[in-house]
N, C-alpha and C positions, 0 to 999 in steps of 0.2 A: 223313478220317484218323481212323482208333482213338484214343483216348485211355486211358492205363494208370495203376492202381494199383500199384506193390510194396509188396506190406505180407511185413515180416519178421519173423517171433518169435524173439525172443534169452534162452535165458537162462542164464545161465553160457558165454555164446560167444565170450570173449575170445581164445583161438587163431583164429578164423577169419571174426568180424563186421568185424575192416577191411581184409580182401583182398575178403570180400563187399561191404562198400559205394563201395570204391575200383573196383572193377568196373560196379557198379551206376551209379556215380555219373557213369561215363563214356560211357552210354549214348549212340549217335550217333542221338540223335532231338529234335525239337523239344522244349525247358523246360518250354513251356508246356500240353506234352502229354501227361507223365507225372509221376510223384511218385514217392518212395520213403517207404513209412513203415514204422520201426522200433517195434516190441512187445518193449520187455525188461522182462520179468517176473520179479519174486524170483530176482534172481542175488543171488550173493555172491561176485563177481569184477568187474572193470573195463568188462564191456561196457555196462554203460551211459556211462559217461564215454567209451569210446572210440565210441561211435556217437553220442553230442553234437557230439566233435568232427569231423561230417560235417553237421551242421546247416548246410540254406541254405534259401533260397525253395521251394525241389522236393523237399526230404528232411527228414522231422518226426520225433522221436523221442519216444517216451510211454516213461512206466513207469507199470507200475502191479503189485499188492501180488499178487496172482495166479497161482499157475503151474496151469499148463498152458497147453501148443500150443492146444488149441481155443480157450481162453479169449481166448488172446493173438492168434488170429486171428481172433477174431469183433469184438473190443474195435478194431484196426486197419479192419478194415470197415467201424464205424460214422463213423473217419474220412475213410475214401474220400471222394473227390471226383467221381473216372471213372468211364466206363461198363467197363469190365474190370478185374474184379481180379484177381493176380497173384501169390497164396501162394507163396512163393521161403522154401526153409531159410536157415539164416545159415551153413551150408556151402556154399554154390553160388554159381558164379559163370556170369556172365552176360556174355559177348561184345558188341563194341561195336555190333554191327547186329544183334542178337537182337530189337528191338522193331521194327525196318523188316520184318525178314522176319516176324515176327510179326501185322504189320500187314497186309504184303501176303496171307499164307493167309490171315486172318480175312476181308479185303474177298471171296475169292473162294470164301466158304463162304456157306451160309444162313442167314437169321434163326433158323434153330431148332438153327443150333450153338449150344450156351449154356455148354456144360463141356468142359474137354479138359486136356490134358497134350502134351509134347513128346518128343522124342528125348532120349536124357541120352549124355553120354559120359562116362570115368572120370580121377577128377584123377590115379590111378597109372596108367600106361602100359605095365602088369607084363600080359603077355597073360590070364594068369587073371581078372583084373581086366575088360581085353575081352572076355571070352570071358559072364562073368558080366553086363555092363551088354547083351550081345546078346541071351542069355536073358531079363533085365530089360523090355529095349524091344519084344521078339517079345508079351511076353505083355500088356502096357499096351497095344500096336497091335492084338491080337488075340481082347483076351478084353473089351475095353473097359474099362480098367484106368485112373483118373487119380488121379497122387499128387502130388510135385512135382516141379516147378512147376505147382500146382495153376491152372489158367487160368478164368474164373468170371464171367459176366456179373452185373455188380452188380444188378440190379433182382430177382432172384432172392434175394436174403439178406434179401426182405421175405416168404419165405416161406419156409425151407429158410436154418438157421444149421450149422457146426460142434457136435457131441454133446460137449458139455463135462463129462460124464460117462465118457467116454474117454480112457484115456491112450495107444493107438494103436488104427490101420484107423478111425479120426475120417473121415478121407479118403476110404476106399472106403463108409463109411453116409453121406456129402456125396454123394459120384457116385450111388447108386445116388435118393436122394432125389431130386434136379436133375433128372435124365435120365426123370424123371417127367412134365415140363413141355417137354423138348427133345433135342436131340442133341448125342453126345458126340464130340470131335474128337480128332484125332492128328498132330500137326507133325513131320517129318521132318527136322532140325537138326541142326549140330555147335557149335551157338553155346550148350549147356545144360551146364557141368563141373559136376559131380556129384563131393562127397568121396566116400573109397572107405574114409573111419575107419572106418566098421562093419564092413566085409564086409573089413578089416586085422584087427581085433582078432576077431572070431567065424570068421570063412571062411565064402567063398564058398558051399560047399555046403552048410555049417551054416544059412548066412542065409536059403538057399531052402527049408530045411526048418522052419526060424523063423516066417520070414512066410507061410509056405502054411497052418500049423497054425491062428496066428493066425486068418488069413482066415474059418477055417471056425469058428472056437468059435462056440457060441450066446453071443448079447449079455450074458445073466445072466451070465457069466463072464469076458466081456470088461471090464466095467465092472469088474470086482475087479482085474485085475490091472494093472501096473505095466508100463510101457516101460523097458527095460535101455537105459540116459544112458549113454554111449559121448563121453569128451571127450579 
């Protein structure tokens, strides 16, 4: 049986870190087989006190003085314990046999899966919204795309960290590094809810013109700019 990290970076995510860790926390898998660890970083809102108060034997919460996403997931990795880890937003929610299924693709894939991503579906039910996470999921299955839930064999983050120089596509210079060393995977799931706050306040077809632009800037450029925080 697989053993899993969730490590989740919070910061300012008091709208939606305790519907995430009440999800999480309900996980229908062995205790002793997975963890949840929380990264809240330089908020200046509640989430930290509210994801303390989810503190047990299987879910640890750090702070620390820090922001950024990269930072706050590479800092959560050094506390990993298991052999997979498990980058989850603190928007996403995670069904209660999402790690059974998880488990079972992983046993009937190869050693040289190392990186992968899932199906997502969307927390609004608003067809557009469908219609947008279909596009989403076509091009992560097809063009080998992994974001989150970023999926990660731990023994790899001893050579290939998070670009903490980055304030987004962090993710896709992870996948293309990793996939150096092995193969990238794609889960077929409806157990992956995906908030839909971004692609509410920008639209849909704004957001595919967003992150395609992104995708391609050369890195000189990427490092300078800034990810639009959507709370």
């Amino acid at each position: 049986m697989n053993c899993f990290s969730i490590i989740i970076p919070a910061h300012n995510e008091e709208k939606y870190i305790t519907n995430t860790l009440k999800y999480a926390s309900s996980l229908r898998y062995p205790k002793d087989k997975f963890e949840i660890i929380v990264v809240e970083n330089g908020s200046n809102d509640k989430t930290l006190k509210l994801a303390r108060s989810f503190s047990k034997k299987n879910v640890r919460v750090f702070s620390i003085k820090e922001r950024g996403v990269s930072r706050a997931r590479n800092f959560g990795a050094t506390k990993a314990r298991f052999e997979w880890l498990i980058f989850l937003d603190a928007d996403t929610l995670l069904k209660r046999d999402f790690l059974n299924e998880l488990n079972g693709f992983l046993s009937r894939k190869s050693k040289e899966h190392i990186i992968g991503t899932t199906e997502l579906v969307p927390s609004n039910r608003a067809m557009s919204h469908r219609l947008w996470f279909i596009y989403h999921n076509f091009v992560h299955r097809v063009f080998g795309v992994s974001s989150t839930p970023q999926i990660v064999k731990r023994n790899l983050f001893n050579k290939v960290k998070y670009d903490e120089m980055l304030n987004f596509a962090e993710d896709l210079k992870l996948t293309k590094e990793i996939t150096k060393y092995g193969k990238l995977f794609y889960m077929p799931t409806k157990s992956v809810i995906n908030s839909t706050r971004r692609t509410e306040k920008v639209g849909n077809f704004r957001q595919i013109i967003k992150w395609t632009g992104q995708s391609f800037m050369p890195y000189s450029v990427k490092v300078k700019k800034d990810y639009e925080v959507i709370r």
